[in-house]
KOLLUMDREN-374409 format. One record per residue (C-alpha): x, y, z; residue in three letters. Coordinates in steps of 0.02 Angstrom, whole numbers, plus 50000, padded with zeros to 5 digits. Example, Ala and Ser with C-alpha at 12.3 -4.5 7.8 and 13.67 -1.06 7.14 Angstrom:
506154977550390ALA;506844994750357SER;
END
This chain:
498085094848590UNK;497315084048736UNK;498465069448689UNK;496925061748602UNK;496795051648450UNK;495175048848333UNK;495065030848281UNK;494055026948128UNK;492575016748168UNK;492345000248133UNK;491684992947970UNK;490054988948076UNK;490075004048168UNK;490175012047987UNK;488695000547910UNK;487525007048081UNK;488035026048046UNK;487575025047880UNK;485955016147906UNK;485535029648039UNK;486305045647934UNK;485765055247772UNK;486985051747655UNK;487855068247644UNK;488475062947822UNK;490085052547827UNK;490175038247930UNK;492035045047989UNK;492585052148157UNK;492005065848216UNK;490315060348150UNK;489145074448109UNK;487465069748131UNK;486925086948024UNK;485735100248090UNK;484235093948023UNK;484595080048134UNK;483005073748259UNK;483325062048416UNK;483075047448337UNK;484515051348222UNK;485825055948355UNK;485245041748478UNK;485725028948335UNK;487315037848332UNK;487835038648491UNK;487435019548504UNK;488325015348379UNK;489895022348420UNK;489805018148604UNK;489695001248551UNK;491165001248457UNK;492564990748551UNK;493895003048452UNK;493135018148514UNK;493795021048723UNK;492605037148737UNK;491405049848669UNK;491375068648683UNK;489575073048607UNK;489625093048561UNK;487895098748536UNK;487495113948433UNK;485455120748473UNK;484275117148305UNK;482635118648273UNK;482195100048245UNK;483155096048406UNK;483145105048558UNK;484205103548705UNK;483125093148823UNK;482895079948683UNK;484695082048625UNK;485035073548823UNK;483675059648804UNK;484365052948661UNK;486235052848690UNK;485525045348890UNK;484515031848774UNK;485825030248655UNK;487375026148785UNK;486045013748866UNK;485675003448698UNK;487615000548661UNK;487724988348796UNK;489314996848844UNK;489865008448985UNK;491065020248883UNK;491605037948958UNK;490665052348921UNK;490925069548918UNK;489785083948815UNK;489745101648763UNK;488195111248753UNK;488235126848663UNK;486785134748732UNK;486435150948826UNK;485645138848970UNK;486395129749076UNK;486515108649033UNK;484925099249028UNK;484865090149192UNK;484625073049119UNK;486365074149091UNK;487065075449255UNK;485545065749328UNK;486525051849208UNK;488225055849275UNK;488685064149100UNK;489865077149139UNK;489525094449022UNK;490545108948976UNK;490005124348901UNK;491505122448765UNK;492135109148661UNK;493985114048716UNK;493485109448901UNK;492775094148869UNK;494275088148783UNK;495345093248904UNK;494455084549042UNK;494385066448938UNK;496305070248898UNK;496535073949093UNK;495595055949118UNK;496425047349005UNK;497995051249082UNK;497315046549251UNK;496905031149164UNK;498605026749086UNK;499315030949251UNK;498315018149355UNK;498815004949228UNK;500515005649251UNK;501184990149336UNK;501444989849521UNK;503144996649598UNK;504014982249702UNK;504064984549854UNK;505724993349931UNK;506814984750056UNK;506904989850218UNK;508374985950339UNK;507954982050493UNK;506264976450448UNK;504944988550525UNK;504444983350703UNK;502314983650652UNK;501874977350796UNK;502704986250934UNK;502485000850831UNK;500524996750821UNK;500504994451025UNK;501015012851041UNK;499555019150915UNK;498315005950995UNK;498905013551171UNK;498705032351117UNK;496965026551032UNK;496435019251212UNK;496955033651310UNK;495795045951189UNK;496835050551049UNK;497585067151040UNK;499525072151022UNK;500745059351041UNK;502005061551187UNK;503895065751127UNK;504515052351202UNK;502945039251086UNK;503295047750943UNK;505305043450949UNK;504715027650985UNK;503645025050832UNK;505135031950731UNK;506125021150782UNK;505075008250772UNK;505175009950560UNK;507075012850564UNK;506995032850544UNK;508715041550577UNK;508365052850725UNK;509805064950791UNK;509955060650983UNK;509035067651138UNK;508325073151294UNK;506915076051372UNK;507275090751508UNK;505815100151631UNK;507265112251706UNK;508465121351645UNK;509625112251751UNK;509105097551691UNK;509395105151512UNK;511265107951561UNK;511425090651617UNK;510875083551463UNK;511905095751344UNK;513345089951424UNK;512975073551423UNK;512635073951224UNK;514485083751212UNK;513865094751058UNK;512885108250979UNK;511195107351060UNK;509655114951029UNK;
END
């Protein structure tokens, strides 16, 4: 429902799960380490499939037992993601009345409090990461070309004069300056002078 697939592990991957796992656990994906499981047992796990060049990700749902608490649960998938060799994302779920160990965020490991979240957020950056791959829009065409350096003058010039608004007259400038259709006008102090200049521009005038 994330727009996630589960690839099947490797054959090696598969030959280090089942070295690591009793054998009523199959060496598939999702890999179920079993609740008898100690840290030993999911740190070999979690190495194994972060090292697998097939696998993009893990999301590592942890369920409390007594042979593995949660503290211990977060050393070994730390250790395990550090013996792979390979920087994979990384999201968990904790299913524990406390709140995440701190080892995992100390490690950068992001942790949700359901399974459903976690997926969602590796879905959410996988998309993100699809997105960034995509190749490069060319460049549009602009006629006139933009005039950069006149219209870097008038920011340099506002810069040196402390910043602030831009007068009405520098910002038609910098418009301009990039080719923008403006609608034509005046700059009046009076309302004579605002008469003047309607009449001059011969039309509807705001």
């Amino acid at each position: 429902a994330a727009g996630l697939t589960m690839p099947p592990p490797l054959p090696a991957t598969r030959r280090a799960l089942r070295d690591a796992l009793p054998d009523a656990s199959v060496p598939t994906n999702p890999v179920d380490v079993l609740g008898d499981a100690k840290p030993e047992r999911l740190r070999a796990a979690v190495a194994a499939l972060a090292g697998d060049p097939g696998i993009d990700a893990l999301a590592i749902v942890y369920v409390p037992t007594p042979p593995l608490g949660a503290e211990a649960a977060a050393e070994a998938i730390v250790d395990g993601l550090a013996r792979a060799g390979r920087a994979v994302p990384v999201v968990t779920a904790f299913l524990t009345e406390e709140a995440a160990p701190e080892r995992l965020r100390d490690a950068g490991i992001p942790t949700y409090s359901l399974p459903e979240d976690a997926a969602r957020a590796l879905g959410a950056a996988a998309r993100r990461g699809r997105w960034l791959a995509r190749d490069a829009s060319p460049p549009a065409g602009v006629q006139p070309a933009p005039a950069r350096d006149a219209a870097a003058a008038l920011v340099a010039d506002a810069l040196a004069t402390g910043g602030g608004w831009l007068a009405p007259e520098s910002v038609r400038s910098l418009a301009e300056c990039y080719g923008l259709p403006l609608i034509a006008q005046r700059v009046a102090s009076s309302p004579t002078q605002a008469g003047a200049a309607a009449l001059e521009l011969g039309s509807r005038v705001a």
